[in-house]
C-alpha positions in Angstrom: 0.0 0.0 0.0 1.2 3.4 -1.1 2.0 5.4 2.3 0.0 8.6 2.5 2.0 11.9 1.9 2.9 13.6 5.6 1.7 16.7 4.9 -1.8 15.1 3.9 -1.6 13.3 7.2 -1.1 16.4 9.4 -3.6 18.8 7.7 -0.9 21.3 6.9 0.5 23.1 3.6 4.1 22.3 2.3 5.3 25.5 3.5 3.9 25.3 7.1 6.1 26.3 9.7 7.2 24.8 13.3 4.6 26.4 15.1 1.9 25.2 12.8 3.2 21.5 12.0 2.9 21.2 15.8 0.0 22.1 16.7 -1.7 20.2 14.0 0.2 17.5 15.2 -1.1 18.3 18.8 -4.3 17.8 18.0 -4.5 14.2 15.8 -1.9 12.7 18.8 -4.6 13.8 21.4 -7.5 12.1 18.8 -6.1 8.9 17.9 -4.1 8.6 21.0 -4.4 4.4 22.0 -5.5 5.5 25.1 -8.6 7.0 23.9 -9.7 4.8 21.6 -8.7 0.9 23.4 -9.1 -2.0 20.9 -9.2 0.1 18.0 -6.5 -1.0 15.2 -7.5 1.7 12.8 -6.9 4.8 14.9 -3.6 2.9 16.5 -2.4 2.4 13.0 -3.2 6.3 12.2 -1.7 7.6 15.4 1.5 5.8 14.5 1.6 7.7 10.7 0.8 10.7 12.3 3.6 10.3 14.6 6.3 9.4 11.6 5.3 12.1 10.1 6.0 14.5 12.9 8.9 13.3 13.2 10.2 13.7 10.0 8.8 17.4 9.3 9.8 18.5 12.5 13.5 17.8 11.6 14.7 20.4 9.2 17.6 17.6 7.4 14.6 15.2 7.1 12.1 17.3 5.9 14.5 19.0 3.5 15.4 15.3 1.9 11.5 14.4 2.0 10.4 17.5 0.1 12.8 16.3 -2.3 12.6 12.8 -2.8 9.1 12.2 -1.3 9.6 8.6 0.8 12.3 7.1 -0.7 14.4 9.5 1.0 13.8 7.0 4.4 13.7 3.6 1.8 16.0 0.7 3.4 17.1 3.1 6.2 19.4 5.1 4.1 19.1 8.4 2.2 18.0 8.7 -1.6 20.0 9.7 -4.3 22.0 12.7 -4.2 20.7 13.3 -0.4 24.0 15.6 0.6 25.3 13.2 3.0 22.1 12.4 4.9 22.4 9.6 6.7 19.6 7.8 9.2 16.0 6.2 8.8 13.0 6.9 11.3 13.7 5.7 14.5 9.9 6.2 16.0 10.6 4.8 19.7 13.0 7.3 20.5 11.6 9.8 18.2 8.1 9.6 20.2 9.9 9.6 23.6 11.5 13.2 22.5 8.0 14.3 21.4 6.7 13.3 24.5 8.7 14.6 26.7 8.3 17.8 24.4 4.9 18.1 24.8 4.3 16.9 28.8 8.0 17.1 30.0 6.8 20.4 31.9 4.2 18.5 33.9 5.6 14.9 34.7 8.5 16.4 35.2 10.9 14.8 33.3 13.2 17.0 32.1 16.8 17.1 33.6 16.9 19.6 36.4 19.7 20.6 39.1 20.1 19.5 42.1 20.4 22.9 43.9 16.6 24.2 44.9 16.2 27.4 45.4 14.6 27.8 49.3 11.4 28.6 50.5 10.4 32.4 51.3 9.3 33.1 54.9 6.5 35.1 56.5 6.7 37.2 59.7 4.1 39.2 61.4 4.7 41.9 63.4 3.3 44.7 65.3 4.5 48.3 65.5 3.4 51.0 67.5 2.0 54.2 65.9 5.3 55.5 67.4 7.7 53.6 65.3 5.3 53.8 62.2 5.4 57.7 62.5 9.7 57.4 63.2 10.6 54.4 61.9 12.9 51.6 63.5 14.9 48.9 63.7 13.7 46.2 65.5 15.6 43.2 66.0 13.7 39.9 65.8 14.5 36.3 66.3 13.7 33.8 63.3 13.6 29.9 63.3 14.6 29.1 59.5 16.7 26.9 57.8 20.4 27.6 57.2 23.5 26.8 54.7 24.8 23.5 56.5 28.1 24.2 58.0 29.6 20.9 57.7 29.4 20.9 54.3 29.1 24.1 53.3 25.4 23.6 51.5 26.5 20.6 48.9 24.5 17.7 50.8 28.1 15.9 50.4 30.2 14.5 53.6 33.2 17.1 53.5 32.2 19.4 50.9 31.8 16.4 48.6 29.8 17.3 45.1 26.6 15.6 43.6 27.8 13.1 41.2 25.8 10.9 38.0 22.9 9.3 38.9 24.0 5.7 38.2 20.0 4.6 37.2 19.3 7.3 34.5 23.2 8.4 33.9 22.5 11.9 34.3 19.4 12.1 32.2 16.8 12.4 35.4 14.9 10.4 33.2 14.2 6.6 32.5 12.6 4.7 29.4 10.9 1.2 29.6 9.4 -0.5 26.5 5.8 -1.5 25.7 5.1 -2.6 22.8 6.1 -0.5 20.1 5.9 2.8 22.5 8.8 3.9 24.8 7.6 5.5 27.8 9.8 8.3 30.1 9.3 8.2 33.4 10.8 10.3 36.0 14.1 8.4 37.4 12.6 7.1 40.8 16.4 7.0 42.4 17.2 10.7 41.5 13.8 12.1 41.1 14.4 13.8 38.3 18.1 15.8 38.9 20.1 13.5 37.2 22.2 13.8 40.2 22.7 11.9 43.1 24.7 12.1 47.0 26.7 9.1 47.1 27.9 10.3 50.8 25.7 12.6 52.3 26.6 14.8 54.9 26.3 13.3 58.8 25.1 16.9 59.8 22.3 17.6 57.3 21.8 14.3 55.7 22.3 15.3 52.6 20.2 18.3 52.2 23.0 20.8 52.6 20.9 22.9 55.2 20.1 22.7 59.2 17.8 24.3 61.1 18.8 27.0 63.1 17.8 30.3 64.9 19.0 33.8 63.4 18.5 37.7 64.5 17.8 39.9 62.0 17.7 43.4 62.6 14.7 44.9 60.1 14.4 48.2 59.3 10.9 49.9 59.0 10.8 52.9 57.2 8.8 56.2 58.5 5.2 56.6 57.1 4.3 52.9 57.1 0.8 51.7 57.3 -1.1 48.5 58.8 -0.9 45.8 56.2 2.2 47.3 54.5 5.0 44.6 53.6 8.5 44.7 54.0 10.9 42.0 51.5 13.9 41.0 53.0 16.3 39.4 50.3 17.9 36.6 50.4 16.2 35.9 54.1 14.1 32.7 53.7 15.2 29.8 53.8 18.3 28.2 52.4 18.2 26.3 49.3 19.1 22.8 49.0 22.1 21.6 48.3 23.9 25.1 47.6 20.8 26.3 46.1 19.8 30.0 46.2 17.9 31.5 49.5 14.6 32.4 49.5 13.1 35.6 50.6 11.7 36.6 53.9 8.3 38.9 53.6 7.4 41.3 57.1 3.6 41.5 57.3 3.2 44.6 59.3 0.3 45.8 61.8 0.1 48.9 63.5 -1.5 48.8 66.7 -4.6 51.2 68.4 -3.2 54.2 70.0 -5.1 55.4 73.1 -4.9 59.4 72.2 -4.6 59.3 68.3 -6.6 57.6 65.3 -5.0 57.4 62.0 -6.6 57.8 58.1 -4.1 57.7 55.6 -1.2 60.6 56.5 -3.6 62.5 59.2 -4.4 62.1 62.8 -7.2 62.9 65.0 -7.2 64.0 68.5 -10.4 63.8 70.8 -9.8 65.8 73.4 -12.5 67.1 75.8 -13.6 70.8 76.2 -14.2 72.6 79.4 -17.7 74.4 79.5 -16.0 77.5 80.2 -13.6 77.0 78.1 -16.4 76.0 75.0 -18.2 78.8 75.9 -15.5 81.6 76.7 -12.4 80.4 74.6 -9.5 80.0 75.5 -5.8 78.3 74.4 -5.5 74.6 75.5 -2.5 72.5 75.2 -2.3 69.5 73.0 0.1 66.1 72.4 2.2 65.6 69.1 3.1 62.4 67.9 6.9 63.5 68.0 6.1 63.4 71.9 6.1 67.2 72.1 3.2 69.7 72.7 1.0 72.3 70.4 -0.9 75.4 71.6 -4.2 75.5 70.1 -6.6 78.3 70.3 -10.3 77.7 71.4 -12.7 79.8 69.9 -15.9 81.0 71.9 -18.8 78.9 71.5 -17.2 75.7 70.2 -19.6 72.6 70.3 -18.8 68.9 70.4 -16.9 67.7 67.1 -15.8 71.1 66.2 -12.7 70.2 63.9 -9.1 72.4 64.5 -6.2 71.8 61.8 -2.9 71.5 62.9 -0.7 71.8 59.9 2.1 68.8 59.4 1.6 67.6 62.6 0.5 63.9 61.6 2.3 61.2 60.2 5.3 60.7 58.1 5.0 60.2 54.5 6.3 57.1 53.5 9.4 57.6 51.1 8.7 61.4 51.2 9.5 64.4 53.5 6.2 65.3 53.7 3.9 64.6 56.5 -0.1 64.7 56.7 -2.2 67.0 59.2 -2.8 66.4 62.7 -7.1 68.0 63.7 -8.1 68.6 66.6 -12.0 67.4 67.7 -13.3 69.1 70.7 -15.9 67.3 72.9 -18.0 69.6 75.1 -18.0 68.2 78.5 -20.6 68.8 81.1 -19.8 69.5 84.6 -20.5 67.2 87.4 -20.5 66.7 91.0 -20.9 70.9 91.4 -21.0 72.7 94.4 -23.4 74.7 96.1 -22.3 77.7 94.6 -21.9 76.2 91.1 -25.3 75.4 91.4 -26.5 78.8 92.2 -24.4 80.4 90.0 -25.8 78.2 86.6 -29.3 78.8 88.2 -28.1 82.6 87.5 -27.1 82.4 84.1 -30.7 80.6 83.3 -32.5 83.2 84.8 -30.3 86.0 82.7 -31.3 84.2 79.6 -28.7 81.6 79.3 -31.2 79.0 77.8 -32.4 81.5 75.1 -32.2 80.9 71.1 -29.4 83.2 70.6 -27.0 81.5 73.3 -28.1 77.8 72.4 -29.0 78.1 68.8 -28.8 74.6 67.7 -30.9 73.7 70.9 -33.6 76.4 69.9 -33.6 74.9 65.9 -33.7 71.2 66.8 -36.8 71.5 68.9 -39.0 74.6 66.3 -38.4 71.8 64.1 -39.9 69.0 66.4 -43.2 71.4 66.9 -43.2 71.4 62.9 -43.4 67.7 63.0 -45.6 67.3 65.8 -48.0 70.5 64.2 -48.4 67.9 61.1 -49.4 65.1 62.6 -52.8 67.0 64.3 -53.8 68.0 61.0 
């Protein structure tokens, strides 16, 4: 029987390129793949032309000595006439094992790898005062991680001794077993995969070229940061194994409540309760800073509860900037209690002067017209 032309078989033109030829080819492997279609000779057969084909358009030397002498450029295992030197026929069990691997090397994880891993990155929370957000700081904090081993200086190897060639899979990470006419790769069971193997592993580590260990680590917070903010530390995490890279270690920060100020964004807010007389009157009070220092701010007369004062650059710390944010000042209007006789009598005074009317309690006189309104509508 004539054997069907390759490109026919892949569904491609002549002039397709890499790209194309395999994803055509993608798609009739997946189709007449034996395992999708058990006890069927035909698409077995089919599968097994497709997978010739591939393999010789794939190849630039073969496809080159098909174009130009069709099949009998592979007759008897040799090349046709006037091939330029090409030599070899189609060897489809190892030619399907490179496809394979190819195509699903990334997921089984057979291709050849190193032995050096790089490590795992690390996660620390911690909790900063407003203080040290507003100042920055230093703090020094103690870290249970794995190390580089000291014994062998992070090779796995007893002395400092080297990976050598997996004696299974000589190096390849990979092994091949027979069935039927298909080769199948699977990853090298002894090596898992490196290709690479410790024939004396270190006494201290056991081979995986780290120990664990405690370590300080003095990090340094920069002014202006904010709860949830994250700091990288290079090179931090954990060690790799067998010489292989660190990993990072990642600072989760959280800024705790502060009992005077609250914090939104780059400005703070003060509560801070108002004499009466001083509500009433005005007057200068004295205020905290964040810096731990003190700001004068002046009271003006008749100041109610959540009257807002602006202190300019008086809040936090920018983060990476010179800047900072505004610090304002809400007054709460407190009432007097426990009053003496003559407090008494002298508030009784006030009343009776016309301390209750609409033009000293405005928002008291406005609040309740309106409440008559209300009440007014309903009787109608």
């Amino acid at each position: 029987m004539e054997k069907a032309d390759y490109y026919d078989l892949l569904g491609v033109p002549r002039d397709a390129d890499a790209a194309t030829l395999k994803k055509a080819y993608r798609k009739l492997a997946m189709e007449f793949h034996p395992d999708r279609n058990p006890d069927d000779e035909a698409a077995e057969a089919h599968f097994k032309e497709v997978n010739e084909a591939y393999e010789v358009l794939r190849d630039d030397q073969k496809r080159a000595a098909y174009d130009r002498y069709g099949h009998a450029a592979f007759a008897n295992g040799g090349a046709g006439p006037g091939a330029g030197g090409f030599r070899g026929g189609f060897d489809f069990a190892s030619g399907f094992a490179d496809i394979f691997d190819e195509m699903f090397g990334d997921f089984t994880g057979a291709r050849r790898g190193n032995t050096a891993t790089r490590g795992a990155d690390l996660r620390y929370n911690m909790e900063i005062s407003l203080e040290e957000a507003f100042r920055g700081s230093e703090p020094e904090i103690r870290l249970p991680t794995s190390v580089t081993c000291g014994a062998c200086d992070g090779s796995g190897g007893e002395g400092g001794a080297q990976p050598v060639s997996c004696p299974s899979c000589h190096g390849a990470g990979r092994v091949r077993a027979q069935q039927g006419f298909f080769t199948i790769e699977r990853t090298c069971p002894n090596c898992q995969g490196q290709g690479r193997v410790i024939d004396r592993p270190c006494g201290a580590c056991r081979g995986s070229g780290r120990e664990r260990k405690e370590k300080t680590l003095a990090i340094k917070i920069p002014p202006g940061v904010e709860d949830g903010n994250r700091i990288r530390v290079p090179a931090e995490g954990e060690a790799g194994l067998r010489g292989g890279p660190p990993g990072d270690l990642y600072i989760f920060l959280t800024v705790a409540l502060h009992p005077l100020f609250r914090r939104e964004g780059a400005d703070l807010y003060c509560r801070v309760p108002l004499p009466m007389t001083v509500a009433a009157l005005g007057g200068t009070i004295e205020v905290p800073t964040i810096e731990g220092g003190r700001a004068k701010v002046n009271i003006p007369p008749g100041a109610q509860t959540g009257h807002r004062l602006r202190l300019r650059d008086k809040g936090m710390s920018v983060l990476r900037s010179k800047n900072r944010g505004d610090m304002y000042i809400e007054t709460q209007v407190e009432t007097p209690v426990n009053l003496t006789k003559r407090q008494r009598e002298l508030l009784k005074e006030f009343e009776q002067a016309g301390g209750g009317d609409s033009q000293h309690q405005p928002e008291h006189h406005g609040f309740f017209a309106k409440v008559r309104e209300f009440w007014d509508d309903l009787t109608e």
